[in-house]
DSSP file (Angstrom, degrees, kcal/mol; ACC not computed):
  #  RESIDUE AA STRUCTURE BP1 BP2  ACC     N-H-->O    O-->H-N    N-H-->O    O-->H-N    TCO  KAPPA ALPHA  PHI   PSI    X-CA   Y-CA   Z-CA
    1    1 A X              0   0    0      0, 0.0    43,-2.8     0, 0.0     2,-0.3   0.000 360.0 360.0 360.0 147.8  -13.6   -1.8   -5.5
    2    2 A X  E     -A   43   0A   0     41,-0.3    41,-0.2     2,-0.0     2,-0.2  -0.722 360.0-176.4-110.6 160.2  -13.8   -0.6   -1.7
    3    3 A X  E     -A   42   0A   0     39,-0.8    39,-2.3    -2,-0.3     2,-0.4  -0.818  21.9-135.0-168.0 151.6  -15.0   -2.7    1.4
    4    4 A X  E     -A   41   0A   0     -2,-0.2     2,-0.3    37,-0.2    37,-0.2  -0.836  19.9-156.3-119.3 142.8  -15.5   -2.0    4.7
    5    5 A X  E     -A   40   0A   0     35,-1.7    35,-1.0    -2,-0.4    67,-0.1  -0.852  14.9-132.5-103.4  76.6  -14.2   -4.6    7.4
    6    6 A X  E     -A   39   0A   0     -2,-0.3    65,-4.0    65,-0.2    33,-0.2  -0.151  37.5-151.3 -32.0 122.6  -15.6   -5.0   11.0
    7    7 A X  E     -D   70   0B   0     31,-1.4     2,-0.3    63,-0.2    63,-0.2  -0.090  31.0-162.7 -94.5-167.8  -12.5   -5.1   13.6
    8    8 A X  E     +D   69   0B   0     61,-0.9    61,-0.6    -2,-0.1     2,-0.1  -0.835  39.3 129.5-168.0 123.1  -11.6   -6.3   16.4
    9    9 A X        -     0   0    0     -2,-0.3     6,-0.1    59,-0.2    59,-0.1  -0.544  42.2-141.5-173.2 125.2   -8.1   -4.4   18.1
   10   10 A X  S    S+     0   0    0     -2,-0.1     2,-0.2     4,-0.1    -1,-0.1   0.777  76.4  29.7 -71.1 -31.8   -7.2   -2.6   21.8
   11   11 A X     >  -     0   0    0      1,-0.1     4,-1.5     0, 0.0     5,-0.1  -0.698  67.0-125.6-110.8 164.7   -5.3    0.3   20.9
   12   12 A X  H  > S+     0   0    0      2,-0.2     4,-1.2    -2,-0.2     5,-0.2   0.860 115.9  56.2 -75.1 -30.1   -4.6    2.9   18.4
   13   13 A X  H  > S+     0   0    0      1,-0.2     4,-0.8     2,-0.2    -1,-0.2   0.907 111.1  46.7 -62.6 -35.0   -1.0    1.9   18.3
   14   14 A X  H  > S+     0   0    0      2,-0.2     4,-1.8     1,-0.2    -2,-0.2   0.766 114.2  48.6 -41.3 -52.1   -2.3   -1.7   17.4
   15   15 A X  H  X S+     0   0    0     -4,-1.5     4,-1.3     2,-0.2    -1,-0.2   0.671 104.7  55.2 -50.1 -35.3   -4.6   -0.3   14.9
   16   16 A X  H  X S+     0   0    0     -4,-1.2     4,-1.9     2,-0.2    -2,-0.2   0.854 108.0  52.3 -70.7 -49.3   -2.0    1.7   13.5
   17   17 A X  H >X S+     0   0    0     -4,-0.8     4,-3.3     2,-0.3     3,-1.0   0.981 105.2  59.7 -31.4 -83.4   -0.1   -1.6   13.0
   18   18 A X  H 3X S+     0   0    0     -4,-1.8     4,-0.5     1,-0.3    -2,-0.2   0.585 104.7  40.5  -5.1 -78.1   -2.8   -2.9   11.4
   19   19 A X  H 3X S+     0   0    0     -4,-1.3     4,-1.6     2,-0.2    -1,-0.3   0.638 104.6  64.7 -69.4 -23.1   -3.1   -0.6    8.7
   20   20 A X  H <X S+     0   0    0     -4,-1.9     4,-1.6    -3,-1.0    -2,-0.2   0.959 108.4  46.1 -36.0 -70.9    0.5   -0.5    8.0
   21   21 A X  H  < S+     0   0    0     -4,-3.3     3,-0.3     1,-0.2    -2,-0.2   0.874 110.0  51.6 -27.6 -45.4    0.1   -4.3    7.1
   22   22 A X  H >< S+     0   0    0     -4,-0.5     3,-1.7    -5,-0.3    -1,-0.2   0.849 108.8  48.8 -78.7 -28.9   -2.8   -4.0    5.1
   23   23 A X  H 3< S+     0   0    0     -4,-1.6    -1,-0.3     1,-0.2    -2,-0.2   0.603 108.2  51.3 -95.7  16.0   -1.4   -1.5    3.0
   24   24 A X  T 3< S+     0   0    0     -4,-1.6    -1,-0.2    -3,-0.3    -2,-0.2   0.535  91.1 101.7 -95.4  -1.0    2.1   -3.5    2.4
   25   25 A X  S X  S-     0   0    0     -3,-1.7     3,-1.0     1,-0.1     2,-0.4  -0.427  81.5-118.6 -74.4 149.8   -0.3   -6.6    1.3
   26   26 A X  T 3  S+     0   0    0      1,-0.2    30,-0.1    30,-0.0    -1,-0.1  -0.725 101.7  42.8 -67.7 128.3   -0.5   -7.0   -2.9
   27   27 A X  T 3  S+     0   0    0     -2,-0.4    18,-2.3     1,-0.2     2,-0.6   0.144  94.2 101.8 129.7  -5.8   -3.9   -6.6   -4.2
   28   28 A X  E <   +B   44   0A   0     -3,-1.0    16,-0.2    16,-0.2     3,-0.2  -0.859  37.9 173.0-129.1 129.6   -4.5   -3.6   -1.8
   29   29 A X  E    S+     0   0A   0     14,-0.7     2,-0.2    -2,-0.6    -1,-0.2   0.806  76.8   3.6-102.3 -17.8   -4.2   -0.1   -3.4
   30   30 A X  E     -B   43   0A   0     13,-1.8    13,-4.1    -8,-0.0     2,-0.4  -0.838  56.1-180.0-155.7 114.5   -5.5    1.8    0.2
   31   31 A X  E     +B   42   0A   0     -2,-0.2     2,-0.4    -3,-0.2    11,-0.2  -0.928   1.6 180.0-103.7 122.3   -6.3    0.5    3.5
   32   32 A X        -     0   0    0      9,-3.8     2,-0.5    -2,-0.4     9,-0.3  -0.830  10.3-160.5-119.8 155.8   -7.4    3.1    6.3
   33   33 A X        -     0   0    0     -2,-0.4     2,-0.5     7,-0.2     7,-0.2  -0.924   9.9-152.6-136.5 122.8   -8.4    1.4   10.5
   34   34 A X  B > > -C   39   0A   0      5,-3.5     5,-1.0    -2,-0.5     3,-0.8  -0.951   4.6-164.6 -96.2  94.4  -10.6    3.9   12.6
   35   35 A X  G > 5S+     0   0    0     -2,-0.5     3,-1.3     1,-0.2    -1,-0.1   0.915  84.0  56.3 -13.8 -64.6   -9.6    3.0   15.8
   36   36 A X  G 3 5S+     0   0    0      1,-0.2    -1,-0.2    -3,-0.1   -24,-0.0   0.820 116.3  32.5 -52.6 -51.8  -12.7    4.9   17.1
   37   37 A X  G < 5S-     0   0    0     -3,-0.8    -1,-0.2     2,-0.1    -2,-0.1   0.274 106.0-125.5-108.5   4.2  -15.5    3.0   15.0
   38   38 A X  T < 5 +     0   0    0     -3,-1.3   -31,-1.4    -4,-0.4     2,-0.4   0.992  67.4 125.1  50.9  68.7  -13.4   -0.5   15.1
   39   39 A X  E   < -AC   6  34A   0     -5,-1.0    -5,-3.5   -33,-0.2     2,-0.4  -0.997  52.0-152.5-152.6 162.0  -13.5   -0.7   11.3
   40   40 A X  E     -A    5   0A   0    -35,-1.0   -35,-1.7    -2,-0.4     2,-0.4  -0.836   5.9-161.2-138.6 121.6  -11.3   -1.1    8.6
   41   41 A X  E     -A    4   0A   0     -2,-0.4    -9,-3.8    -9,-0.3     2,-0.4  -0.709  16.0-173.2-102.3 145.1  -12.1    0.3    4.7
   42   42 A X  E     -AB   3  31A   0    -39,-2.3   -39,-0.8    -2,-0.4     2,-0.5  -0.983  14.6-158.1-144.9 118.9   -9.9   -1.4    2.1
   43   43 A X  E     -AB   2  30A   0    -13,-4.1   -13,-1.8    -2,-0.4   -14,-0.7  -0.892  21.4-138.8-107.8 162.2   -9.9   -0.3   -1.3
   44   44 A X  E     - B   0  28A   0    -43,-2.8   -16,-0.2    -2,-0.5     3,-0.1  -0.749  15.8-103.1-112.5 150.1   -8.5   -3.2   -3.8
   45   45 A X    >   -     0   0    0    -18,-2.3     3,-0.8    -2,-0.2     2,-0.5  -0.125  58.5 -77.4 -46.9 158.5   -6.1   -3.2   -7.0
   46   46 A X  T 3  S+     0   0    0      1,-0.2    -1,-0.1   -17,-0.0   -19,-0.0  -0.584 118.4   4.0 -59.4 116.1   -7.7   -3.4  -10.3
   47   47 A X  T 3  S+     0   0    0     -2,-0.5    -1,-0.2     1,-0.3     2,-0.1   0.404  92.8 139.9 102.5  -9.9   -8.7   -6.9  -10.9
   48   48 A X    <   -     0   0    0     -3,-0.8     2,-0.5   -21,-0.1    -1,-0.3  -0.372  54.3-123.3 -89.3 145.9   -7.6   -8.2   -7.4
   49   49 A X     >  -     0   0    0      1,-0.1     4,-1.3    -2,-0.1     5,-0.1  -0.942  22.3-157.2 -97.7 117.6  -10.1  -11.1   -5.4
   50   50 A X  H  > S+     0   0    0     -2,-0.5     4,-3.2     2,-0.2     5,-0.2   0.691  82.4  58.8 -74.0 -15.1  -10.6   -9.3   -2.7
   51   51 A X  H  > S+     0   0    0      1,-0.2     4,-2.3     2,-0.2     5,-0.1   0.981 112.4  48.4 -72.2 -57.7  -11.6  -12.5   -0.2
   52   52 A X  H  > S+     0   0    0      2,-0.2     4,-1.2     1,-0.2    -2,-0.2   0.913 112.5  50.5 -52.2 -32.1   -8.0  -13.8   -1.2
   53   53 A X  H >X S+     0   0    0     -4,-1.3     4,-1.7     1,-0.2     3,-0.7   0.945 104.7  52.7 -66.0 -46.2   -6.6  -10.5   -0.5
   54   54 A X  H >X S+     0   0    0     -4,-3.2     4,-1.4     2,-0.2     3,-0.7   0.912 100.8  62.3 -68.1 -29.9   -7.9  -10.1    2.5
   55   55 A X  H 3< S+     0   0    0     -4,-2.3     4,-0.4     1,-0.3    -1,-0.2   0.698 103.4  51.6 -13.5 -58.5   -6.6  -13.2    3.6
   56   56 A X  H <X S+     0   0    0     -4,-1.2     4,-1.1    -3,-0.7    -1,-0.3   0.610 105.3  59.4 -48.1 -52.8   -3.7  -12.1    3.1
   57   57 A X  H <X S+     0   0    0     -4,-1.7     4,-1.2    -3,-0.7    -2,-0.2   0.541 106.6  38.1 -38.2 -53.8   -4.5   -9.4    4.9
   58   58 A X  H  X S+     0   0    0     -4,-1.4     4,-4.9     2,-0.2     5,-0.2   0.677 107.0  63.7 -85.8 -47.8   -5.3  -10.6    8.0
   59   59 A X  H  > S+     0   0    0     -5,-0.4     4,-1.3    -4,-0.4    -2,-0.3   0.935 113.3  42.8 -44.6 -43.5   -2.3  -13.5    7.9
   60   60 A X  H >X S+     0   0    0     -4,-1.1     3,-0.9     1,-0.3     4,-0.9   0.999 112.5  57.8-122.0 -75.9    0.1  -10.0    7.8
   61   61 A X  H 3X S+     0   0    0     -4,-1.2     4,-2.1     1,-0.3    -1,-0.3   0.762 105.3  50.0  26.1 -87.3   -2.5   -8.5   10.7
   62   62 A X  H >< S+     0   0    0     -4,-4.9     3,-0.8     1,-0.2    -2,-0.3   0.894  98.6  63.9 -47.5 -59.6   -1.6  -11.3   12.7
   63   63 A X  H << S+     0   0    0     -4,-1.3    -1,-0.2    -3,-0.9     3,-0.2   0.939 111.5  34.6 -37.5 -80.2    2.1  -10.9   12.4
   64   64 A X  H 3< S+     0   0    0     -4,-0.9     2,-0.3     1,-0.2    -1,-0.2   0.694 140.4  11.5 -56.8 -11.2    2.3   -7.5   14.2
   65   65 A X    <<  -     0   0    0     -4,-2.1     3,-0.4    -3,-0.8    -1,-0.2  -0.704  66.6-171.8-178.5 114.1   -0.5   -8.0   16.7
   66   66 A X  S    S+     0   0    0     -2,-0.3    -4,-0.1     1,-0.2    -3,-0.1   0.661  80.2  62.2 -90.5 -15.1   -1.5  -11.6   16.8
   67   67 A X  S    S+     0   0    0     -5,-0.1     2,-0.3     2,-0.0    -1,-0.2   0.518  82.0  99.2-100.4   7.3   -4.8  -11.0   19.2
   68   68 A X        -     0   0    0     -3,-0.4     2,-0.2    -6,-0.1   -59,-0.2  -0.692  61.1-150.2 -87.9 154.6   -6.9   -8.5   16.5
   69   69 A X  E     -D    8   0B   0    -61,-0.6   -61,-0.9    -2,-0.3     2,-0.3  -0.806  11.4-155.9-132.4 154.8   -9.5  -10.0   14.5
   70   70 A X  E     -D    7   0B   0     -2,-0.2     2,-1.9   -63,-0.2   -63,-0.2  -0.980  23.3-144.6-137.8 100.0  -10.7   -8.8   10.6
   71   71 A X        -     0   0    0    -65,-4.0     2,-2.0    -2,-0.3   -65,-0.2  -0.427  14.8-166.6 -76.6  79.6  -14.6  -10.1   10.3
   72   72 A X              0   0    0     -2,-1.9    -1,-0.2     1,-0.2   -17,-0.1   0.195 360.0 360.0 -76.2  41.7  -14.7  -11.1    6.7
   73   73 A X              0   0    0     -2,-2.0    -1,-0.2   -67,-0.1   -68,-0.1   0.077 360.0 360.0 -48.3 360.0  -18.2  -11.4    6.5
């Protein structure tokens, strides 16, 4: 399953961050940030709840750059 995430982040090096996180969480098989359109598409493992993953997700986020935001609407 895929889903696309409105972001919130100031730089590309921050962004870059970003997706490095998402894609060390479990449950998440590819994560990609476009700086440029402030979004972030996340495709999930087989079987995986993606609202808990992203959770996850975000917690790991936070660690490398604690002022970007992941709308998980």
């Amino acid at each position: 399953m895929k889903k696309s995430y409105k972001i919130e982040v100031d730089c590309a090096n921050c962004a870059a961050k970003m997706e490095e996180a998402a894609n060390r969480t479990p449950g998440v098989k590819e994560a990609v940030v476009n700086f440029m359109l402030l979004k972030m598409n996340v495709e999930f493992e087989d079987g995986a709840n993606p609202k808990a993953v992203m959770a996850e997700v975000l917690k790991n986020c936070k660690k490398v750059e604690e002022d970007c935001e992941i709308y998980l609407k």
